[in-house]
C-alpha positions in Angstrom: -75.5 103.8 154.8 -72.6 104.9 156.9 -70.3 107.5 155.4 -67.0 108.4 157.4 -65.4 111.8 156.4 -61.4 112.5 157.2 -59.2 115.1 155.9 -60.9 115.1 152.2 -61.3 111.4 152.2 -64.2 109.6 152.2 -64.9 106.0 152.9 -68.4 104.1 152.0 -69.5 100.9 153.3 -72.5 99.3 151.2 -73.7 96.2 153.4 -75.7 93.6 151.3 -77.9 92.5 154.8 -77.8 93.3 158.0 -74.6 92.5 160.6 -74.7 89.1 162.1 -74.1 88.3 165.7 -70.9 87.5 165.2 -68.3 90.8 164.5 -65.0 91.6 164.1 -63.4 95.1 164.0 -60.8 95.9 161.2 -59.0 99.7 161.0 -58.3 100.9 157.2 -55.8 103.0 156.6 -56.9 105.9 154.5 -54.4 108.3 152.8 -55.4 111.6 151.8 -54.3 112.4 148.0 -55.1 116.2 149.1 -53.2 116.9 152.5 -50.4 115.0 153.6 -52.1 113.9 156.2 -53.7 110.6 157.1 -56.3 109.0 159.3 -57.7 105.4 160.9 -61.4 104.4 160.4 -62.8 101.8 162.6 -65.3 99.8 160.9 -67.0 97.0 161.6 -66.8 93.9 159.1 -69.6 90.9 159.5 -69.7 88.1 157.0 -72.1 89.6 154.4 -70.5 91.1 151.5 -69.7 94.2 151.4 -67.6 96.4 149.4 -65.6 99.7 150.3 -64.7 102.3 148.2 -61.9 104.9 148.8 -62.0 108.2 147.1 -60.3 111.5 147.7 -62.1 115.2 146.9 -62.2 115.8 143.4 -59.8 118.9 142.1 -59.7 120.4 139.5 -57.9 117.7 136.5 -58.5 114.8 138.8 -61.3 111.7 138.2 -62.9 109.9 141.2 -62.1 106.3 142.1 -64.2 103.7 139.8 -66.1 101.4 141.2 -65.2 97.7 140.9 -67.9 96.6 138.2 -66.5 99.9 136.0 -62.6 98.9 137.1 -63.7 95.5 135.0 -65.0 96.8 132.4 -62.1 99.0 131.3 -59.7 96.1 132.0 -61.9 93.9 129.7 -62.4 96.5 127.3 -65.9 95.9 126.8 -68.1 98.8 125.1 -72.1 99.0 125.4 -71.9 96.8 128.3 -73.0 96.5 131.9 -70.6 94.4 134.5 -73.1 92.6 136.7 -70.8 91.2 139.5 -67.6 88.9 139.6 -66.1 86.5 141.1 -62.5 84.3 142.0 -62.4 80.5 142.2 -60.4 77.9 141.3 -61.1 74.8 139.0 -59.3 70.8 139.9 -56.6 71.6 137.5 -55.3 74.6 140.4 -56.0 77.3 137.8 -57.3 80.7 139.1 -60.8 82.1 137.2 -62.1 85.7 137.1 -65.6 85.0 136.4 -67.5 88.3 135.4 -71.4 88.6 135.1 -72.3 90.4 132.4 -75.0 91.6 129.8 -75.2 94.1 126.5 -77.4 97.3 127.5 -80.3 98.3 126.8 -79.6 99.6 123.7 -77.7 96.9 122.3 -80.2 94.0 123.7 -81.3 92.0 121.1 -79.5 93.0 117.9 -78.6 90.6 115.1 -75.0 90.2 115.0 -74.7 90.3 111.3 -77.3 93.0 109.8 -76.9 94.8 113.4 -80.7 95.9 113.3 -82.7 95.0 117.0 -85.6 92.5 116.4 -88.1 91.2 118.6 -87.3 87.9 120.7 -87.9 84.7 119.2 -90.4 83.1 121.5 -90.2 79.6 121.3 -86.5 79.2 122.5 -85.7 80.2 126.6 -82.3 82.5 127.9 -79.2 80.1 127.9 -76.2 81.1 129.8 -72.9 81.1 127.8 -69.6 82.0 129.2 -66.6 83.7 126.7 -62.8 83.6 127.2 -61.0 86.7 127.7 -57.2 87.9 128.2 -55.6 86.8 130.7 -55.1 89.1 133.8 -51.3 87.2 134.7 -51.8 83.8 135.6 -55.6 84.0 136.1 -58.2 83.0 133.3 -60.7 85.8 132.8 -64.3 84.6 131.7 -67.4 86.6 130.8 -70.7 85.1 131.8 -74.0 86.6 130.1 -77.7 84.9 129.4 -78.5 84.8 125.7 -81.4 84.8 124.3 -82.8 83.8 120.4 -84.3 86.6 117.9 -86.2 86.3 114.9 -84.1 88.0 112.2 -86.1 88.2 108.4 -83.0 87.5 106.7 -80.7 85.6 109.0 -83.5 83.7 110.5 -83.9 82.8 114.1 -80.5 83.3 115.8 -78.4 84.0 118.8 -78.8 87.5 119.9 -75.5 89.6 119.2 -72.9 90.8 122.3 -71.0 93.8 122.0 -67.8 91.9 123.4 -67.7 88.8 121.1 -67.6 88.1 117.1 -70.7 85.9 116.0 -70.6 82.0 116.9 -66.9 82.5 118.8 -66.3 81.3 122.7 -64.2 84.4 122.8 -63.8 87.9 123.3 -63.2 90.4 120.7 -59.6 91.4 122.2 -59.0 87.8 122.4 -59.7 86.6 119.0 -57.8 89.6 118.0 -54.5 88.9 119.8 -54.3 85.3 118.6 -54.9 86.6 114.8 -51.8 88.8 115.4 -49.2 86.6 116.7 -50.2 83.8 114.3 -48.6 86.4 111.6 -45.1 85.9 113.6 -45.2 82.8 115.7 -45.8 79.0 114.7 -49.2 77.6 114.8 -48.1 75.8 117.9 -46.4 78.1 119.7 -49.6 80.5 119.8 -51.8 77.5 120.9 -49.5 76.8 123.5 -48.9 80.5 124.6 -52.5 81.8 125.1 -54.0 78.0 126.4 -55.6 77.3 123.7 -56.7 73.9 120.7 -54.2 73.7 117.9 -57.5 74.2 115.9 -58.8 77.2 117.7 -55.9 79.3 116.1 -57.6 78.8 112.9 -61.1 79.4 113.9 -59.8 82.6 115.3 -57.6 83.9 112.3 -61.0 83.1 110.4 -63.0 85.8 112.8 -60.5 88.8 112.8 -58.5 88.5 109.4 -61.6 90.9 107.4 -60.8 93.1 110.9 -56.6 93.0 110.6 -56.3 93.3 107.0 -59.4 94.1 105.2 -57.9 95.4 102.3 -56.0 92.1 101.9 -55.0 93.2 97.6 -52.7 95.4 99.4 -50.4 92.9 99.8 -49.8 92.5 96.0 -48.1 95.9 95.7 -44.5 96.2 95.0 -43.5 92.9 94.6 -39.8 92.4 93.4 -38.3 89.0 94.2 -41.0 86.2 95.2 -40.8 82.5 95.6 -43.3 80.2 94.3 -43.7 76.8 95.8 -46.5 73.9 96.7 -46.5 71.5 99.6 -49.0 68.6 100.7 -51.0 68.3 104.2 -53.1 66.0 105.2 -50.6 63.4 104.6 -49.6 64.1 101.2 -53.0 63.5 99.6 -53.6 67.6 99.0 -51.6 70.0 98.1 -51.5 74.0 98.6 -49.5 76.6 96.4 -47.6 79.2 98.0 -46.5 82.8 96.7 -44.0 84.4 99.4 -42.4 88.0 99.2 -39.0 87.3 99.8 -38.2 91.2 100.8 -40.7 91.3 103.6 -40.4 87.2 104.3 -43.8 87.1 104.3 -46.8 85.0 102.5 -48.8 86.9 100.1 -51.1 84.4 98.1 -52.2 80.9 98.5 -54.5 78.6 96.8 -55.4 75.0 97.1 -54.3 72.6 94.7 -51.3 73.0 92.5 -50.0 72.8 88.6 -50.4 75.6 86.2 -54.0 76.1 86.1 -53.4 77.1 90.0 -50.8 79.3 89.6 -52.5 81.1 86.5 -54.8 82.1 89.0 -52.3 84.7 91.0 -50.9 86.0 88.1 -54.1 86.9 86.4 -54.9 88.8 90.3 -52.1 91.1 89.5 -52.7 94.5 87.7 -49.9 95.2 84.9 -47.8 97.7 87.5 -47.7 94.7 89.5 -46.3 92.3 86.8 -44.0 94.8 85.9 -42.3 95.3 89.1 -41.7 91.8 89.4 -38.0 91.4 88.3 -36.9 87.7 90.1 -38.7 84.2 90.7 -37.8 81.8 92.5 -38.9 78.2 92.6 -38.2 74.3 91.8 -37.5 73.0 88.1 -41.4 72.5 87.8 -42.0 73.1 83.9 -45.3 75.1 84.8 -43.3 77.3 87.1 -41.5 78.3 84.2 -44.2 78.5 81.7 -46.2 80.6 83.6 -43.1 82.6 84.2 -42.4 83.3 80.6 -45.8 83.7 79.8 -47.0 86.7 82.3 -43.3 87.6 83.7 -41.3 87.2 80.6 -38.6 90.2 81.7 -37.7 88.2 84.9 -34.9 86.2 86.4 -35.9 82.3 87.2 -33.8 81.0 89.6 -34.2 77.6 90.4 -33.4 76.8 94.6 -30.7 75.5 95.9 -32.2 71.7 97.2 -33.1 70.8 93.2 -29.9 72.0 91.6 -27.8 69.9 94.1 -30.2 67.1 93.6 -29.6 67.4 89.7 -26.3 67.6 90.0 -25.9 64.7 91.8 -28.5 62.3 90.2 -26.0 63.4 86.8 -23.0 62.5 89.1 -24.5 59.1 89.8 -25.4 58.7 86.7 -21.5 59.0 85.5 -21.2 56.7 88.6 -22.9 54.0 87.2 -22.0 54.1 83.5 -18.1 54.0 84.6 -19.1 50.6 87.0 -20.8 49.1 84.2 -17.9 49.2 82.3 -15.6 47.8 84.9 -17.9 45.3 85.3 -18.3 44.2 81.8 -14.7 44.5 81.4 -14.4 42.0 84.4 -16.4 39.6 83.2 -14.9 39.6 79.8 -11.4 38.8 81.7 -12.8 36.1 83.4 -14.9 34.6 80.7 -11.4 34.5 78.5 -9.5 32.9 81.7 -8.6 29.5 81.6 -10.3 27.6 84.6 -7.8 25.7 86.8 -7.9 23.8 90.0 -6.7 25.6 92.9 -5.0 28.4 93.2 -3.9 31.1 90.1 0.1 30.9 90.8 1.6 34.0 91.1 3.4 34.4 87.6 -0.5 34.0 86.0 -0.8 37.6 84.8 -4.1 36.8 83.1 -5.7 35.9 86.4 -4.1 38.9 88.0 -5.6 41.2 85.3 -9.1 39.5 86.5 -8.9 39.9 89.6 -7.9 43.5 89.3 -11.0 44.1 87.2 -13.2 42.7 89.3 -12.0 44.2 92.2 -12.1 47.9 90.7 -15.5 47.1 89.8 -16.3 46.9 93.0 -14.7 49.7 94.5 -16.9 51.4 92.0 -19.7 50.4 93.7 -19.8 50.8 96.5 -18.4 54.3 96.1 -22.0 55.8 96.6 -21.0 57.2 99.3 -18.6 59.7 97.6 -21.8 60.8 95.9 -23.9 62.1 99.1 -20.9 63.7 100.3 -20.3 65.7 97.7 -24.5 66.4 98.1 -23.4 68.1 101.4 -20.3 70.3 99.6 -22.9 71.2 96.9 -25.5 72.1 99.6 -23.0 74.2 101.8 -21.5 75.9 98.3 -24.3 77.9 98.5 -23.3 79.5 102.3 -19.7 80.5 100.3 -18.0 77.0 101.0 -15.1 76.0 98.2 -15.4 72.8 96.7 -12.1 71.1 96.3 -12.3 68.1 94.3 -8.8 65.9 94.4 -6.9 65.5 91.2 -7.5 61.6 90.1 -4.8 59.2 89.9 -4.5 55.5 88.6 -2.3 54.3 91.5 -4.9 54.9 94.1 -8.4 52.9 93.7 -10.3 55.5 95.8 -9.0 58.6 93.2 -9.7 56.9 90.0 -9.6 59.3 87.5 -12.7 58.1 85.7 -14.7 59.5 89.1 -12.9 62.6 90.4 -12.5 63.7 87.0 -15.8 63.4 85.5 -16.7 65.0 88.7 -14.8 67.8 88.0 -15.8 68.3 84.8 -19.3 68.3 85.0 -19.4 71.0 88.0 -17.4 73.1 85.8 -20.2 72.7 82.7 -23.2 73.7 85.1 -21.0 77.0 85.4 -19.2 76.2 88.9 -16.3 78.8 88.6 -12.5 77.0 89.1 -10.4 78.6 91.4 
């Protein structure tokens, strides 16, 4: 093996076979790291592989060069492992692959990945090459390649042979797996999917391998609760249902459970110690009666505050309510009108003031109907009162048919019984 010396720099080539017929000569630049000083080295390239490495004299506080197999390993972050080889290529899509060839050592050959103890190799299954995703380096997908092989465990039975860099059963590494557990704590479901190239349903399968590894003690989050919001919501198109406990200080979820109605939320409460239900002081939630049962039962020192989105709904199925009762008499009063008018043949004539009176009725009846859509904009004032908006409700007046006094003033009289303050 040739080894060229200049000014405390070393260069090494390692030649896989011998040169071919065919040469080229290259000059490499070498730069000392000791003297300022540099030099040329003439060396003659041959299509075998080769590689070179470039190292300076080791002083005192410095580390050689790495190789390129131990540069790999230290950008995968890989423990108990030996890097093989890797290689570049490029897949029909035009996406860039770093495929590295590795294996566990010696040491760590043939250990079960769940009671960690080495066993001897199950003989009736063969090696089968698996490859793992890692981080990407940039734009470039990073791959581990390694050959498997089957052991006979006594109490997990025959079964994949553990590797240092991956959790049992995942296509990933470690670091991986990791990394997509921690953003899914901060970023939508899709967004990490779409970040780190990944299924929709990975991101689950992942958060399932590294949340006993990112929050083991997971009780934890139970601790000085104050002000949380209780709430359920279907998936799966509405046919199941999941109950959700946030911690509205930190914005964050800190219980869940399938299903939902009292027997479900029973289940959290009974989970927290009696320092925990004390510190507990607001709750937050729809008008569901087990919300507030369960409330007064375990919590019975706390605020319940009912949202926003149900209050304004109540408020407005009673407004529609008033709505409809005031239409029904305008209606029946109509009808009554006409049923006690004379019929004639054409037209009422213009001094018939019992035919006038009809007409009016009937046509105030209908105002009132169709005056629904008075209703869902007030849904929006009551929606943005909330935010600090004023809600200024016009005094009614008989001389106007869209202010009638039985509407805008039933209006106003109701918001001021649910305890809306007048201004």
């Amino acid at each position: 093996m040739p080894n060229w010396k200049t000014d405390g720099c070393y260069c090494e080539l390692l030649m896989s076979s011998s040169p071919s017929a065919t040469t080229e000569w290259h000059f490499f630049q070498v730069q000392s790291r000791v003297a300022d000083t540099s030099a040329k080295i003439k060396l003659k390239s041959h299509p075998c592989s080769f590689r070179v490495l470039v190292g300076a004299q080791q002083s005192k506080g410095e580390t050689r060069m790495a190789s390129t197999n131990t540069l790999i390993k230290n950008l995968l972050n890989v423990k108990n492992t030996v890097v093989e080889s890797a290689k570049n290529y490029t897949d029909g899509r035009g996406v860039k692959h770093l495929r590295v060839k590795a294996r566990p050592d010696k040491k760590h050959q043939y250990r079960c990945p769940f009671c960690g103890k080495k066993y001897p190799k199950d003989g009736r299954s063969s090696k089968d090459v698996r490859v793992w995703r890692g981080l990407d380096f940039g734009s470039v997908l990073v791959e581990i390649e390694s050959e498997t092989q089957r052991i006979k465990c006594p109490k997990h039975g025959s079964i994949v042979a553990d590797v240092p860099w991956a959790y049992p059963g995942s296509h990933f590494t470690k670091d991986f797996d990791l990394t997509v557990g921690w953003l899914a704590v901060y970023l939508p479901r899709n967004a990490v999917a779409e970040y780190m190239r990944i299924d929709w349903k990975t991101v689950g399968r992942c958060i399932s391998r590294t949340l006993n590894e990112i929050e083991p003690e997971r009780a934890v989050r139970l601790n000085n609760l104050v002000y949380i919001g209780i709430d359920e919501t279907s998936y799966k198109k509405g046919h199941k249902y999941i109950t959700v406990i946030v911690n509205h200080e930190t914005n964050t979820v800190v219980w869940a459970a399938e299903g939902h109605g009292k027997s479900v939320l029973e289940k959290f409460y009974r989970s927290l110690t009696k320092e925990q239900l004390e510190s507990i002081k607001v709750v937050t939630g729809d008008g569901a009666k087990w919300i507030t049962e369960c409330v007064n039962e375990f919590t019975p020192g706390c605020e319940r505050c009912i949202d926003p989105f149900h209050v304004v709904e109540w408020a407005m199925d009673a407004l529609d309510e008033v709505r409809r009762g005031v239409w029904r008499d305008a209606y029946n009063k109509a009808q009554e009108l006409k049923n006690s008018t004379p019929k004639r043949r054409g037209r009422p004539k213009a001094d018939d003031l019992q035919a006038q009176a009809a007409k009016e009725a009937r046509n105030k009846a209908d105002q009132l109907k169709k005056s629904v859509y008075l209703t869902n904009a007030y849904r929006v004032l009551l929606t943005r009162a909330r935010q600090g908006f004023i809600i200024y409700i016009p005094e009614g007046v008989t001389d106007d048919a869209t202010r009638l006094p039985a509407f805008y003033d039933e209006t106003f009289n109701y918001l001021k019984e649910i305890g809306i303050q007048e201004i």
